[in-house]
SEMIFI-797136 format. One record per residue (C-alpha): x, y, z; residue in three letters. Coordinates in steps of 0.001 Angstrom, whole numbers, always signed. Layout:
BEGIN
X | Y | Z | ALA
...
REM end
This chain:
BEGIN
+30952 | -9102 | +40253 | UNK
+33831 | -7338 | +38810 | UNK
+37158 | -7267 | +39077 | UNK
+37330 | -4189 | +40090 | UNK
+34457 | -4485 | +42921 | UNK
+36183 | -7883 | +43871 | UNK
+38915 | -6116 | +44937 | UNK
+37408 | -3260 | +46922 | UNK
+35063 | -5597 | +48872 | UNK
+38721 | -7781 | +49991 | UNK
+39998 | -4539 | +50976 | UNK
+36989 | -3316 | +52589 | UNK
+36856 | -6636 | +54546 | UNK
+40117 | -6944 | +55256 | UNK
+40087 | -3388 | +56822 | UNK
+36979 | -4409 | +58942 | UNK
+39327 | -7158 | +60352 | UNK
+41876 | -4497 | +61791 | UNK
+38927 | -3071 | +63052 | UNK
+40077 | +430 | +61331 | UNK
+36797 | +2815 | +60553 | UNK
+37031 | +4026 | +57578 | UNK
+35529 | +6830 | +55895 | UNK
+35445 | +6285 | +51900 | UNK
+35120 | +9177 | +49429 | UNK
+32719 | +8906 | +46193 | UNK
+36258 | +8613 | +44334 | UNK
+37918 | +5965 | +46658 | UNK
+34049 | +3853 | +46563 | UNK
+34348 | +3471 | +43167 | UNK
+38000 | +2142 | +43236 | UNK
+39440 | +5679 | +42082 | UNK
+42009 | +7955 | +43067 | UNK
+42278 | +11370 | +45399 | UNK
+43771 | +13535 | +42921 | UNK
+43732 | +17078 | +41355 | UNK
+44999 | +18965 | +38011 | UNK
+48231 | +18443 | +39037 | UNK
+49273 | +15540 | +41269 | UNK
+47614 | +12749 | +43313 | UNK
+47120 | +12162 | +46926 | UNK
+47576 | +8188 | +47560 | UNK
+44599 | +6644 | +50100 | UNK
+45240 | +5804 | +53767 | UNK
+42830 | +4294 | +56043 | UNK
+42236 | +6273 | +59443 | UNK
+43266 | +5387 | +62724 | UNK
+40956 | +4149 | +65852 | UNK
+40101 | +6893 | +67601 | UNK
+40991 | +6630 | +71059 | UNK
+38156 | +5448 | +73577 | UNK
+37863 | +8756 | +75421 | UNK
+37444 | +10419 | +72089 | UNK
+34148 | +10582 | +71016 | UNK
+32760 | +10226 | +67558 | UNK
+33169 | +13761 | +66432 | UNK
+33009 | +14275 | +62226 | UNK
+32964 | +17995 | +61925 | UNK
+35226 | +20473 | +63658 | UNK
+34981 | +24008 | +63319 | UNK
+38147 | +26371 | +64322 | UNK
+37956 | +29717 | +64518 | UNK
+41344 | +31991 | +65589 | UNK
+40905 | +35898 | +66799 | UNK
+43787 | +37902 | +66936 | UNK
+46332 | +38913 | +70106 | UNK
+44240 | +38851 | +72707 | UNK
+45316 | +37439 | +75928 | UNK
+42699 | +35417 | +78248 | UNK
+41943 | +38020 | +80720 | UNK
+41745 | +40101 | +78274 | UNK
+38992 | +38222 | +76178 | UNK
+37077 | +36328 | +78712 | UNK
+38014 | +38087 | +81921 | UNK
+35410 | +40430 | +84069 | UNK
+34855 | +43459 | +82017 | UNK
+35681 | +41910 | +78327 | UNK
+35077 | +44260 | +75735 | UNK
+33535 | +40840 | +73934 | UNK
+30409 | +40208 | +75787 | UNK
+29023 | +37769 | +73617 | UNK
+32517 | +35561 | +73386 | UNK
+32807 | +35604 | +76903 | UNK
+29023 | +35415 | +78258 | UNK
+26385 | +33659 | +75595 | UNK
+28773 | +31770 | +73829 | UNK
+31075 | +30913 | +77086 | UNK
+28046 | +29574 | +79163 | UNK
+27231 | +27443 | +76103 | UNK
+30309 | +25300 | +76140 | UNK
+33788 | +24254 | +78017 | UNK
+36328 | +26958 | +79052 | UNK
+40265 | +25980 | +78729 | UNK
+41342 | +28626 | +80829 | UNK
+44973 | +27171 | +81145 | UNK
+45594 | +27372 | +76711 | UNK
+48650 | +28901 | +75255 | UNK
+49590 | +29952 | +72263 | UNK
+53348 | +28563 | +70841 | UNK
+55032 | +31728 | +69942 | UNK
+55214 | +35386 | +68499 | UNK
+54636 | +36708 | +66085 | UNK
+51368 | +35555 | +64850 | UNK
+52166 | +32814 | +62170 | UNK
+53920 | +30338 | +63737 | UNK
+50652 | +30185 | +66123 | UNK
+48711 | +29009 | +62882 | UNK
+51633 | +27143 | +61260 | UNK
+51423 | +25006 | +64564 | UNK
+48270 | +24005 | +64773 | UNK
+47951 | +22711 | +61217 | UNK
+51306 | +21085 | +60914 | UNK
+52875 | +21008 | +64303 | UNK
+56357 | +22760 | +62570 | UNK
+57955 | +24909 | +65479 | UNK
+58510 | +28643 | +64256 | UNK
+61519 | +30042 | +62158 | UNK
+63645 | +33184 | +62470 | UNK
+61680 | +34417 | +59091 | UNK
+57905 | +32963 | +60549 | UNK
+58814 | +34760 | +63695 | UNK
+58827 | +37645 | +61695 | UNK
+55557 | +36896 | +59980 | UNK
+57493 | +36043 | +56680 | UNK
+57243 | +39508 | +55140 | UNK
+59000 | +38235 | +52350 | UNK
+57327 | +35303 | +51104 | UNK
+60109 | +33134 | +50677 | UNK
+60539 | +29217 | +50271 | UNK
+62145 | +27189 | +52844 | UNK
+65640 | +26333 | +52718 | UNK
+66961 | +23073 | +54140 | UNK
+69861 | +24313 | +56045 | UNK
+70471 | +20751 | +57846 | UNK
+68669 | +17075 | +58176 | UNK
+65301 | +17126 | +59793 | UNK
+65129 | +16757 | +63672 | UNK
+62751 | +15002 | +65813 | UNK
+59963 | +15313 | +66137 | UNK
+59261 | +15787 | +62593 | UNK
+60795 | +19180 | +62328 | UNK
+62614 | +20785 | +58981 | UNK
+65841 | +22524 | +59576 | UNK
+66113 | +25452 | +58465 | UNK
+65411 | +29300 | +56495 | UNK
+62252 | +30408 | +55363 | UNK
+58467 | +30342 | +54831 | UNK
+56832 | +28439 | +52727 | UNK
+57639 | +24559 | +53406 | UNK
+58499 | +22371 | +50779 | UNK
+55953 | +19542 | +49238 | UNK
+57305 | +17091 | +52345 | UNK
+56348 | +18291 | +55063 | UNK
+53075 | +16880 | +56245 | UNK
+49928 | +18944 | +57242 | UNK
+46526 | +18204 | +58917 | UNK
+44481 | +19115 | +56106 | UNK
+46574 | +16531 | +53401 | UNK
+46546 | +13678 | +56152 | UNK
+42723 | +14214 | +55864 | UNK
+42457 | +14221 | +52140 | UNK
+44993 | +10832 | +52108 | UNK
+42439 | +9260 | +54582 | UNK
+39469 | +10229 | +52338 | UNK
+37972 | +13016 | +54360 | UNK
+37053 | +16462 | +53440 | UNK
+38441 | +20003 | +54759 | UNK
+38480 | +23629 | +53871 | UNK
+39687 | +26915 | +55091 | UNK
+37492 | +29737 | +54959 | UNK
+39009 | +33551 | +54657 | UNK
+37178 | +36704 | +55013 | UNK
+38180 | +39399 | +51837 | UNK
+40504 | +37065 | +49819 | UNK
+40011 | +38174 | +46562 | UNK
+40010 | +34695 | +44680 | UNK
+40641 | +31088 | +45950 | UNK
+43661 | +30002 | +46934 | UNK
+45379 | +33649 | +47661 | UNK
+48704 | +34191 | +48072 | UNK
+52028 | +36452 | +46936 | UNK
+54334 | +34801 | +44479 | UNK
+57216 | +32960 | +45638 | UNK
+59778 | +35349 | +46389 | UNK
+58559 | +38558 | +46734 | UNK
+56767 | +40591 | +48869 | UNK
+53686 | +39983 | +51040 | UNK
+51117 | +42868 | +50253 | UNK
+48623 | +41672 | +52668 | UNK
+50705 | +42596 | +55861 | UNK
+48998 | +45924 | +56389 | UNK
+45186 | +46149 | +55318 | UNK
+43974 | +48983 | +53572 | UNK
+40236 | +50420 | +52844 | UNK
+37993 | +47441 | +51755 | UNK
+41064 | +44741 | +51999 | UNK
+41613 | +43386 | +55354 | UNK
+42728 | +39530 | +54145 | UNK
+45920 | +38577 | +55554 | UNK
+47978 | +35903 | +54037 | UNK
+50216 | +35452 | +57342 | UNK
+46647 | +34530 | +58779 | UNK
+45694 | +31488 | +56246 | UNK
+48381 | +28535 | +56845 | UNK
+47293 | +26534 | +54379 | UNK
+49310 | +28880 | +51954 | UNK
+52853 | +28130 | +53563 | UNK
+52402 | +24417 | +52607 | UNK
+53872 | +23776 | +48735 | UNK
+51858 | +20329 | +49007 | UNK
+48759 | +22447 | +48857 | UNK
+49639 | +25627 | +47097 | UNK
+51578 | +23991 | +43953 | UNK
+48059 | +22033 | +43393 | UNK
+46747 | +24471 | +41991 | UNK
+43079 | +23619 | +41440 | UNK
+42794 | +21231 | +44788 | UNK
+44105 | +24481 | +46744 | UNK
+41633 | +26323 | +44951 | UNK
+39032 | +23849 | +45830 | UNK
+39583 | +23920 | +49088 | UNK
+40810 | +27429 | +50582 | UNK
+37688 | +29586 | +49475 | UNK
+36306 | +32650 | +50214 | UNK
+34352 | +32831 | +53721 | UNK
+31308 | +33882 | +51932 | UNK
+31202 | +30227 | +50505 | UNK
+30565 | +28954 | +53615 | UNK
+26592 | +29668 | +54308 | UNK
+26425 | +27622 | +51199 | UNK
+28618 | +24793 | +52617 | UNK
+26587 | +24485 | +56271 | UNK
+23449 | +23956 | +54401 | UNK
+23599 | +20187 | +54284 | UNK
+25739 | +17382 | +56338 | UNK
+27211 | +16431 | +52626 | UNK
+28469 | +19802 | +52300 | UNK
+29873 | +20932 | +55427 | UNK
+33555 | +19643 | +55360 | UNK
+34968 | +17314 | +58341 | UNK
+37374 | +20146 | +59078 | UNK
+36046 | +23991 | +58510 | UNK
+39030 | +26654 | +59749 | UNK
+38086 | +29891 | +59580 | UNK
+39848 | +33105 | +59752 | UNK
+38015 | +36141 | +59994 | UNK
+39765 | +39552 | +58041 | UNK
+42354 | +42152 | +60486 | UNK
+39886 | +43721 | +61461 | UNK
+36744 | +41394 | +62589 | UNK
+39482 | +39106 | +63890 | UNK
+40392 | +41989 | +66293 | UNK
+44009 | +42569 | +65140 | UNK
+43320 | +46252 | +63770 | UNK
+41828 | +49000 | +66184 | UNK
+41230 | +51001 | +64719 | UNK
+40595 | +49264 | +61040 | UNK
+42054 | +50319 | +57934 | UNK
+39316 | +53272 | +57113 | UNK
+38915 | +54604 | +60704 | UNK
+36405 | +51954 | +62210 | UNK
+36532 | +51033 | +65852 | UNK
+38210 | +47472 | +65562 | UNK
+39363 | +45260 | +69115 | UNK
+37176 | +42944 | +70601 | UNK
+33678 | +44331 | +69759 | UNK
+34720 | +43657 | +66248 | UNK
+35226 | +40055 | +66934 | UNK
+32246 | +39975 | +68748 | UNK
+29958 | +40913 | +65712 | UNK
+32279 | +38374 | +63618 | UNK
+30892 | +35481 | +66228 | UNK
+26904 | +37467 | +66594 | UNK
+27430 | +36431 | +62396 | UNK
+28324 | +33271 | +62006 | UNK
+28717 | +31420 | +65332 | UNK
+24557 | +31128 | +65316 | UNK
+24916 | +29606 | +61864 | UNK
+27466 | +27226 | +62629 | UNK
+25755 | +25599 | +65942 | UNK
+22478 | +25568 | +63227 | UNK
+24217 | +23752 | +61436 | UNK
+22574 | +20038 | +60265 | UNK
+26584 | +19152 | +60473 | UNK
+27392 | +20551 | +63862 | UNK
+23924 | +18949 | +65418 | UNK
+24457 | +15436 | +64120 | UNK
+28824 | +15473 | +65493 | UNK
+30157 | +19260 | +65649 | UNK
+32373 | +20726 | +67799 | UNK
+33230 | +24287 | +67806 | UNK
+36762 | +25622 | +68983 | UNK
+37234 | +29612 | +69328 | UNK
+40456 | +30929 | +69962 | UNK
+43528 | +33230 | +69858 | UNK
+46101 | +33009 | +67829 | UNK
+48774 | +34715 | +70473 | UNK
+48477 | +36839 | +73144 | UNK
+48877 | +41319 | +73097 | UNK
+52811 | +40980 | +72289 | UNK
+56070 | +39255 | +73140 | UNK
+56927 | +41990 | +75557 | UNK
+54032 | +41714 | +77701 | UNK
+53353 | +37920 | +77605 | UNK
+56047 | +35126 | +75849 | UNK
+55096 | +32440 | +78863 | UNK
+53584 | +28674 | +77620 | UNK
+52864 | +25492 | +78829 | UNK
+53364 | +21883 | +78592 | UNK
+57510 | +21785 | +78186 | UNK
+57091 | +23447 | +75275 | UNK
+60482 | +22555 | +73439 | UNK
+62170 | +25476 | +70979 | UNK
+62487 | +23541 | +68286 | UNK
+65598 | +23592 | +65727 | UNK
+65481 | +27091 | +64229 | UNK
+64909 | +29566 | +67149 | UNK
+65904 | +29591 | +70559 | UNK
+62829 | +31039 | +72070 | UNK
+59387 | +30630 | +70556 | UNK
+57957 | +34019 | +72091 | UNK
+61334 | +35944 | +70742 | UNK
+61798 | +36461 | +74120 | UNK
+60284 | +33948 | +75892 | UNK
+59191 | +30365 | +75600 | UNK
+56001 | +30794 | +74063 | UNK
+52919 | +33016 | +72867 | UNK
+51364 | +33550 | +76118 | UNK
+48053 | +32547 | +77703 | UNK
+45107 | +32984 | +75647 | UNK
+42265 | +30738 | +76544 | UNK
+40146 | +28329 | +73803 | UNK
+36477 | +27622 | +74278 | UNK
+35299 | +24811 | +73152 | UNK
+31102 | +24060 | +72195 | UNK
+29679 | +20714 | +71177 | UNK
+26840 | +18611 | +72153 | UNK
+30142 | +15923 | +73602 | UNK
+30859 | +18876 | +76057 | UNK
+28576 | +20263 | +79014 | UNK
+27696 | +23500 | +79157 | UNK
+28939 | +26480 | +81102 | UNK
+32052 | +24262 | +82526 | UNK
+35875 | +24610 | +82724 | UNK
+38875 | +22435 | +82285 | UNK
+42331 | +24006 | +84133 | UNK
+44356 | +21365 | +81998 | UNK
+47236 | +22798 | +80410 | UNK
+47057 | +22830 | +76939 | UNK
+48372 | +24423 | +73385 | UNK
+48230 | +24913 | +69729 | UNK
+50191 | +22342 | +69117 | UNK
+47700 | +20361 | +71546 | UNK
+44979 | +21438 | +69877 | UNK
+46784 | +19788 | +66525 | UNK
+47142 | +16597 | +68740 | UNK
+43445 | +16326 | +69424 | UNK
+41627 | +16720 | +66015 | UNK
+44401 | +14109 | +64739 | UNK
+42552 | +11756 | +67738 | UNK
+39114 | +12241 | +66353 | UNK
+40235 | +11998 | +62562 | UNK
+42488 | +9022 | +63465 | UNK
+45635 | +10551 | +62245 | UNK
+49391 | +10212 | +63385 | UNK
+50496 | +13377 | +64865 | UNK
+52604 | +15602 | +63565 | UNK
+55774 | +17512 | +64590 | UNK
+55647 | +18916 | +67878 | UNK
+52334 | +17608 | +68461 | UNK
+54051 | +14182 | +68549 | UNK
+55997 | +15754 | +72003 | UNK
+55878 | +12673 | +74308 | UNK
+53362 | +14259 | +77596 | UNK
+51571 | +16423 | +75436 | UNK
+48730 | +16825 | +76988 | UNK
+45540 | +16283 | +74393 | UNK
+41960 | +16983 | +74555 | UNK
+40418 | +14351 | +77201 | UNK
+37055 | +13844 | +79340 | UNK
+38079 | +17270 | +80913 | UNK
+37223 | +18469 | +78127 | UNK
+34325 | +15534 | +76740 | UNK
+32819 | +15847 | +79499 | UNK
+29223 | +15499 | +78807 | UNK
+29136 | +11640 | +80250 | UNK
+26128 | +10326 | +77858 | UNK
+27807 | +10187 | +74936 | UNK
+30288 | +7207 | +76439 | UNK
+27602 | +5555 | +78156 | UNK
REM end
């Protein structure tokens, strides 16, 4: 044997001691590093997952744009499909908020659990790095200015790549991998036009310096959506964590689109007729998938700022919803062979919630405000097909 395997079968037996599962790359089997062109990620072994979670490998998110719960699933949706095929197929949170206005903060929270700033609030028109403006607050929140966090602040998707498992954002009409303005000017995404509907503001991996400034592992892994019919063809390609955000006008944000087309709700709906069918045939989602369709906020901070579980402010603004304490009630729907079909969980929950809960299945710490003591997280509400704990 040789030194080198020596060493990883200690480790790999010391780590079955803990009791820790752990879930190796091809780079960390063979004793090597997670890195890119640029930088490397050092190795950390997951966390049990708690006993009520169960053994979920491959989440798929999927956010529409401001569309309120009644709105979306109530009697008379304009989304028939979201709120009758796919709803009877799965679990309905009808008690899920979104964290605040305007519509970034929503995704910044549920990949980092950072509470919004004055300039996120504001959808970070200028695409502007963050300035420290004081020492960070608990839990795990960076004081101060700005968009686009610096290479310390923590996110989902690098906690997964530290602990040797795989993500990927997919976005509908970025033009190349990896998209984003330069930092310090202008975002030219924040109005679509004919035959561009990508929206930076919409993709949070690109407010994250530890991703963006690796250039090639960003590149790697926030790809265009078309990539993904490759990706679900085999279990070895489909990605532990797939996000996916549909352009501003399938995602329902434009109505009309850029061009003239009818946009809203029945847009989304022929998003989901797309590529909902192909996720759930998935050889990934049959073996451990779990599907998660939501909003990022509700219509608009005059008509609905209200939230849920003590949602806190945070240290930069005073009220999450500009003028309230949160993004309003939208409603997530939830699909996996863990979760029974055609059922309901009242629980109060959130994006930042949500953040809490795929940290439980990939046995991650939990970041930011998705550390909140009493936040509620995914449970057997919500599990709640009983064979799979049997």
């Amino acid at each position: 044997m040789t030194r080198r395997r020596h060493r990883l079968a200690l480790a790999v037996a010391a780590v079955s001691v803990l009791g820790l599962a752990v879930w190796l790359t091809p780079a960390q089997a063979s004793g090597g590093a997670l890195h890119d062109s640029t930088a490397s990620v050092s190795a950390t072994a997951p966390l049990p997952r708690p006993s009520y979670v169960p053994k979920i490998r491959h989440v798929f998110v999927i956010n529409i744009e401001n569309k309120g719960y009644d709105e979306t699933f109530g009697a008379g949706s304009a989304s028939p499909y979201l709120a009758g095929k796919l709803r009877r197929m799965g679990v309905l949170l009808n008690s899920y908020y979104a964290t605040a206005h305007n519509s970034l903060p929503n995704y910044l929270a549920q990949i980092s659990g950072q509470a919004p700033t004055v300039a996120g609030q504001l959808d970070c028109q200028l695409y502007s790095p963050f300035t420290a403006t004081g020492p960070d607050q608990d839990p795990g929140q960076k004081v101060g200015t700005g968009c686009v966090y610096p290479d310390d602040v923590d996110t989902l998707p690098m906690q997964l790549t530290r602990s040797g498992l795989t993500w990927r954002g997919y976005m509908q009409q970025m033009n190349r991998p990896c998209q984003h303005p330069a930092l310090g000017t202008v975002d030219p995404t924040q109005h679509a036009s004919r035959g561009h509907n990508y929206a930076v503001r919409h993709n949070p991996f690109m407010y994250f310096r530890a991703i963006t400034a690796r250039k090639q592992f960003c590149k790697s892994h926030v790809r265009l959506l078309a990539g993904l019919t490759h990706d679900l063809a085999h279990v070895g390609t489909t990605r532990n964590l797939t996000y996916i955000s549909p352009d501003l006008c399938r995602d329902g944000h434009d109505d009309p689109c850029a061009g003239g087309a009818k946009g809203g709700l029945p847009r989304v709906d022929g998003f989901l007729r797309r590529w909902v069918p192909r996720i759930l045939a998935s050889p990934a989602f049959q073996r451990n998938g779990m599907l998660v369709i939501t909003a990022d906020e509700s219509d608009s901070p005059v008509e609905d700022s209200t939230s849920c579980c003590d949602e806190a402010p945070g240290p930069n603004v005073l009220k999450p919803g500009i003028i309230g304490p949160g993004g309003g009630k939208v409603g997530a729907l939830v699909i996996s062979h863990f979760t029974r079909r055609n059922t309901w969980s009242t629980t109060p929950y959130n994006h930042y919630s949500l953040l809490a809960s795929l940290e439980e299945i990939f046995g991650q710490p939990k970041l930011g405000m998705a550390g909140q003591t009493g936040l509620p997280v995914f449970g057997l509400d919500v599990y709640n097909n009983g064979w799979w704990n049997r």
